[in-house]
C-alpha positions in Angstrom: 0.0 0.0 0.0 1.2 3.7 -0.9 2.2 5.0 2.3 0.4 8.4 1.7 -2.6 7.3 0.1 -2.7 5.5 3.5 -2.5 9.1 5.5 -4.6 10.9 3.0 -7.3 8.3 3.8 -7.1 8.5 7.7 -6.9 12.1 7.6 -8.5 13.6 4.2 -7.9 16.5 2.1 -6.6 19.3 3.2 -7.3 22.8 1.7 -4.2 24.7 1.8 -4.4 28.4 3.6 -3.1 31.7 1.7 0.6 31.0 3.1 0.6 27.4 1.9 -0.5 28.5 -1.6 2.0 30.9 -1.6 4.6 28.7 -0.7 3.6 25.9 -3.5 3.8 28.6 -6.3 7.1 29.9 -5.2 8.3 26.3 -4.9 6.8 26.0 -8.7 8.4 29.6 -10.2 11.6 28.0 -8.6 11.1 24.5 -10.5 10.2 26.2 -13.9 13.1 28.9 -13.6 15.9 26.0 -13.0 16.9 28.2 -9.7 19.2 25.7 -8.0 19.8 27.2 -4.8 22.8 23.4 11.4 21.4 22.8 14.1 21.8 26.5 14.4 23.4 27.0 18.3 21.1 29.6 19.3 22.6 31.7 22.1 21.5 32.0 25.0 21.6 34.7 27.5 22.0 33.9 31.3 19.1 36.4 31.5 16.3 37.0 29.2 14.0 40.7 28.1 10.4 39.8 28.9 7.9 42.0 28.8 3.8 41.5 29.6 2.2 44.4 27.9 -0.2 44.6 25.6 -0.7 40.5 26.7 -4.2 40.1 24.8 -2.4 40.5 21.0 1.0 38.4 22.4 0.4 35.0 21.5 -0.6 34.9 17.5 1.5 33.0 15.4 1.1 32.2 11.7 2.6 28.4 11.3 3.6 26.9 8.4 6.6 25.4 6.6 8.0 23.4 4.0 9.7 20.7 5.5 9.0 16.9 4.6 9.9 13.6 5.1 10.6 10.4 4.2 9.8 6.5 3.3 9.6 3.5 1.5 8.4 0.8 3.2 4.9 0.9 3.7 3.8 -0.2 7.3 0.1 -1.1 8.4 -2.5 0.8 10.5 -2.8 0.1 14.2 -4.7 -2.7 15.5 -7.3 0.1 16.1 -6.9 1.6 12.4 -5.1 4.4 13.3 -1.7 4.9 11.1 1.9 4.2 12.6 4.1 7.2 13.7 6.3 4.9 11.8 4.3 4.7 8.4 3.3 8.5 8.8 7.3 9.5 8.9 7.9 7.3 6.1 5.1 8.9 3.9 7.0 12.2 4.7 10.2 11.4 3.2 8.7 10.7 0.3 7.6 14.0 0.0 11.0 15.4 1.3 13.1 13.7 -1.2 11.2 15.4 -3.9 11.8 18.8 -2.6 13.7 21.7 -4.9 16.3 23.1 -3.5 17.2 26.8 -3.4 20.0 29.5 -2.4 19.2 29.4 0.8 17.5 27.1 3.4 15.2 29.2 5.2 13.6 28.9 9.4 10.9 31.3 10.5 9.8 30.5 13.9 9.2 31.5 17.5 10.8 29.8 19.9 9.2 29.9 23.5 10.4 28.8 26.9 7.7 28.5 30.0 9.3 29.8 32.8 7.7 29.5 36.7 7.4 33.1 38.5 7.3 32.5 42.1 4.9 33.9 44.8 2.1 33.6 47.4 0.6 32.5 44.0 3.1 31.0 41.5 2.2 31.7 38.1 3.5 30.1 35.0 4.9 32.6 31.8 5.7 31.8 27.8 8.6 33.8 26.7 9.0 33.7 22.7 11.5 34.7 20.7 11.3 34.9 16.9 14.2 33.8 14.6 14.3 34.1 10.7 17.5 32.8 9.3 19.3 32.0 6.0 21.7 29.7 5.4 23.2 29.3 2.1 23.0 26.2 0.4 26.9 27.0 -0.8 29.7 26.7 1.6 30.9 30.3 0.6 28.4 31.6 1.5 26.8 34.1 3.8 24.9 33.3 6.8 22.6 35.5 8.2 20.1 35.7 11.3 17.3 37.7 12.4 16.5 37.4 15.6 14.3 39.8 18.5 12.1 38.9 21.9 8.5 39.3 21.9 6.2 39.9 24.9 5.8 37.2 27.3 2.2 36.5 28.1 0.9 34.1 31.1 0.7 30.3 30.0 -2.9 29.7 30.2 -6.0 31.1 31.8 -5.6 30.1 35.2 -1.6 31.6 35.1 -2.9 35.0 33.8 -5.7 35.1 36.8 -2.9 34.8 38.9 -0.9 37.6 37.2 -3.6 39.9 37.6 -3.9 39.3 40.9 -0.6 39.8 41.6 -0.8 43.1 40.2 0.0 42.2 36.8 3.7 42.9 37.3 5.8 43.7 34.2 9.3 42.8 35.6 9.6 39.6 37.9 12.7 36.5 38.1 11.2 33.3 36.7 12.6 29.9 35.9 12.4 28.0 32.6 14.1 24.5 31.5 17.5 26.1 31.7 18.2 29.1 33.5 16.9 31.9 36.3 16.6 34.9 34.5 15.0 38.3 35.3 12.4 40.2 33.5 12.2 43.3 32.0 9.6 46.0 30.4 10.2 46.0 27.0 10.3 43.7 23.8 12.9 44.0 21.4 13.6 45.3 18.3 15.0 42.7 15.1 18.6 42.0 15.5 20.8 40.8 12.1 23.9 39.2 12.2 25.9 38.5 9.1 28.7 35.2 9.4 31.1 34.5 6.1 33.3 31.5 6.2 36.2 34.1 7.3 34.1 35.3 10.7 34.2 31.7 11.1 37.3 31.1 10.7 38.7 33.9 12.7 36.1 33.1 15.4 38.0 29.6 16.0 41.5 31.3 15.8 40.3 34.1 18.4 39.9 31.0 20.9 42.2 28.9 19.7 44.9 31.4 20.5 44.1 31.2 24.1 44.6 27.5 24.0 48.4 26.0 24.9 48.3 24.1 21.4 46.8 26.9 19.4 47.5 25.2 15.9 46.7 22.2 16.9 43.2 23.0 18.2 42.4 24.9 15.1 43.4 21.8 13.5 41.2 19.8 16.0 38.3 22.4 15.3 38.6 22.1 11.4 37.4 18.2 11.6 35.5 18.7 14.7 32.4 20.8 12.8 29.8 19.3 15.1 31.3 22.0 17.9 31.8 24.7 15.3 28.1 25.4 14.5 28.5 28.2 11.4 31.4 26.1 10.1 31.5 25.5 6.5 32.3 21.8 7.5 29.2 22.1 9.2 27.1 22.1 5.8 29.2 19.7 4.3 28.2 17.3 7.1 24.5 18.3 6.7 24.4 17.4 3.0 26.4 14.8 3.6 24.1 11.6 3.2 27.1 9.4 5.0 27.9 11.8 7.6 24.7 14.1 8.8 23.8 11.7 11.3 26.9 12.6 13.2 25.3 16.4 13.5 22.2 14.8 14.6 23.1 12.1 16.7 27.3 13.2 18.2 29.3 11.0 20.2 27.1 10.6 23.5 24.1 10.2 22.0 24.0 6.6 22.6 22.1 6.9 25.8 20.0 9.7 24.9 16.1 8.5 24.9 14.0 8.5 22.2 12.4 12.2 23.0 15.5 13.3 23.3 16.4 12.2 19.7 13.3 13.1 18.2 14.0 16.8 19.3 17.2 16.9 17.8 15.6 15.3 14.7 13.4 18.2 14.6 15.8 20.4 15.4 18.1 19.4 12.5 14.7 19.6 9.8 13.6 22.9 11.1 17.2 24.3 11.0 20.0 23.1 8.5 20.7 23.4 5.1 20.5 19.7 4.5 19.9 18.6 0.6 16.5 16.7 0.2 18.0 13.4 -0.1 19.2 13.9 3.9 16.3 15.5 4.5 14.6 12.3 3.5 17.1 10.1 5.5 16.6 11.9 8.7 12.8 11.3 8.7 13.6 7.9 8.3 15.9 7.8 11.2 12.7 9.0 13.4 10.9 6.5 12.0 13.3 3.7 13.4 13.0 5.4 16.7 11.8 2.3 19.4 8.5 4.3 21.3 7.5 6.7 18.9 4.0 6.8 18.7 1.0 8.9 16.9 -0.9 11.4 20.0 -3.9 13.6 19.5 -4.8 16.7 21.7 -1.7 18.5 20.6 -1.8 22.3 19.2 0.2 25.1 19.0 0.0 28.8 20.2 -2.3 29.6 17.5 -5.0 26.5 18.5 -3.3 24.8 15.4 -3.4 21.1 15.4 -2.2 18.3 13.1 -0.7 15.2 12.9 1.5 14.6 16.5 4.2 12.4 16.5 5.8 12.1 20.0 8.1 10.0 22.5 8.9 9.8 25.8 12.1 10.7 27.9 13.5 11.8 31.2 15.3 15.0 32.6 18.9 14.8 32.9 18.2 15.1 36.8 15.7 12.7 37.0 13.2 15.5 38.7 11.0 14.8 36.1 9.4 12.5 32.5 8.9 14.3 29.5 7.2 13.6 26.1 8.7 15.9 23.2 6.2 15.9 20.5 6.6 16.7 16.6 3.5 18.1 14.5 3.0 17.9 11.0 0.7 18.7 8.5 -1.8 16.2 6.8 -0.4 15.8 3.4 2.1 18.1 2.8 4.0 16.8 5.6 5.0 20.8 6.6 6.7 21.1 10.5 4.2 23.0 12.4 5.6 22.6 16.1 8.0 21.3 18.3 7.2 20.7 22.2 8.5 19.2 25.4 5.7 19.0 27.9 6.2 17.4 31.7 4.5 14.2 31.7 5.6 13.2 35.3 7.3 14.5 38.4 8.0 18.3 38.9 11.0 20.1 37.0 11.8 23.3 38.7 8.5 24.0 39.3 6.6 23.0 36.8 4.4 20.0 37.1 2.2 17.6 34.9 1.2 18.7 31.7 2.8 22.0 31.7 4.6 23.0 28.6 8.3 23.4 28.9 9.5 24.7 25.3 7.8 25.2 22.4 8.4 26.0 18.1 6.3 27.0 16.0 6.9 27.2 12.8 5.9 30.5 10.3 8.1 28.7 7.4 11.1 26.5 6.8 12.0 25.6 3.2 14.4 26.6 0.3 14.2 29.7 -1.7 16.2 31.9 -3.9 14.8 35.3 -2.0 17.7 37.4 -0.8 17.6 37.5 3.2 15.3 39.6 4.9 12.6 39.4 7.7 8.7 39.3 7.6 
């Protein structure tokens, strides 16, 4: 059996919104022109801008993107006629492997952390942050990021009750999954930074210098592109169809669960500059994952839902079980969201069902646009 006539059938046709259209008729000028054309190591600040005004327009986000996967092997239903996590991923890399590739690989999406303010009444906050960046699908090339903070807003009804009655503050220390950071009044504006292979370069040689074997740890750092995230060893490795798995899965890895490598399959889709036969691969990696399994009640930001792939894991301090949890879209196999939501225990506050980190996804696909943001 066709392994998406198999997901069209469970789930139907889907009528494609303004966005998607749009993206389907840039993918086709690109195809008719002949226009040929990481996990991106997003920093992170020991304390974060967060700002609660104007809460009530915060949390909209347009999600869609271009991303598909993989599959060959066409696996049955359920015993209760629902489709396979494992049939679904394969039906996507079908899909990704016939992808047209660009100048750039582009990701458009807001990240948010949930972060625990404490209190007499402890209140729970989503703090976003919206990224938009290009990476080129040629070594030589320029990288370039957009990046900026938007407001936080409380986490759900109940956590902005809470806010209000603790005087809806608009500066207050919370903690997320990986820091204490403090809050303060006022989003930010877009940031660009521009990275050439040079920067790159001289980046490594600007700490290399401070090392006792300075040539031999630039020498270390030239085959070592897994720790030198804009690298342009880095893209090698991510078109690589014999080597991307070591950007996806690094030395270590072998004890990570299955959550925890089905984020950093997510991570590597949503993010790298892979070619579309990798692309392909990677959803077939996730598809060999032992525990994945198809969930329903997921949605994003926006009240967006879609197919849910997920799988469980622990926190590295054993506080706490998680489930990370990849959507895609019926059909067209787009990423729509990424989320790590406690499933057991309490980590740093934040119990059972409480959303720890969330993407969603406003576009991630090739195109030959020059950089800029929406």
């Amino acid at each position: 059996m066709d392994d998406l006539k198999m997901v069209r059938e469970a789930y139907g046709e889907i009528t494609p919104d303004a966005r998607l259209q749009h993206g389907i008729r840039a993918r086709l000028a690109l195809e008719a022109g002949g226009g040929a054309a990481s996990i991106r190591a997003r920093p992170r600040w020991h304390r974060r801008a967060v700002t609660l005004g104007a809460i009530a327009a915060a949390a909209a986000v347009t999600i869609t993107l271009t991303i598909t996967g993989v599959g060959r092997t066409p696996v049955p239903p359920t015993s209760r006629g629902e489709l396979s996590a494992r049939t679904i991923l394969l039906a996507a890399a079908e899909r990704a492997e016939a992808e047209p590739e660009g100048r750039f690989w582009r990701a458009h999406a807001v990240e948010a952390l949930a972060g625990l303010v404490d209190g007499a009444e402890p209140y729970t906050i989503l703090v976003p942050q919206e990224i938009d960046i290009w990476r080129p699908r040629s070594k030589e090339g320029t990288h370039v990021a957009f990046e900026r903070t938007l407001s936080a807003r409380p986490l759900t009804q109940r956590d902005r009750r809470a806010w209000e009655r603790a005087g809806s503050p608009t500066s207050f220390t919370y903690r997320d999954s990986r820091y204490v950071a403090t809050g303060a009044p006022a989003d930010t504006g877009w940031k660009e930074q521009k990275t050439t292979p040079e920067d790159s370069k001289r980046l490594v040689s600007r700490m290399c210098a401070q090392e006792p074997d300075p040539k031999g740890c630039e020498e270390a750092a030239a085959k070592d592109a897994v720790t030198a995230a804009k690298a342009p060893e880095r893209q090698e490795m991510a078109a690589d169809p014999s080597r991307f798995q070591e950007l996806i899965f690094p030395p270590g890895s072998e004890s990570w669960s299955a959550a925890e490598k089905l984020q950093r399959g997510f991570s590597f889709l949503l993010l790298e500059a892979s070619s579309s036969e990798v692309r392909a691969a990677t959803f077939r990696l996730l598809a060999g994952l032992p525990g994945v399994r198809t969930t329903k009640g997921v949605t994003t930001s926006d009240g967006r839902s879609g197919i849910a792939i997920a799988a469980d894991g622990e926190m590295r301090d054993g506080s706490a079980a998680f489930e990370y949890t990849i959507t895609l879209e019926p059909n067209t196999y787009q990423l729509v969201s990424g989320r790590k939501t406690v499933k057991g225990g309490s980590f740093r506050g934040l119990g059972p069902g409480t959303l720890l980190e969330e993407t969603d996804v406003h576009m991630a696909g090739w195109t030959s646009e020059e950089p800029h943001h929406d």
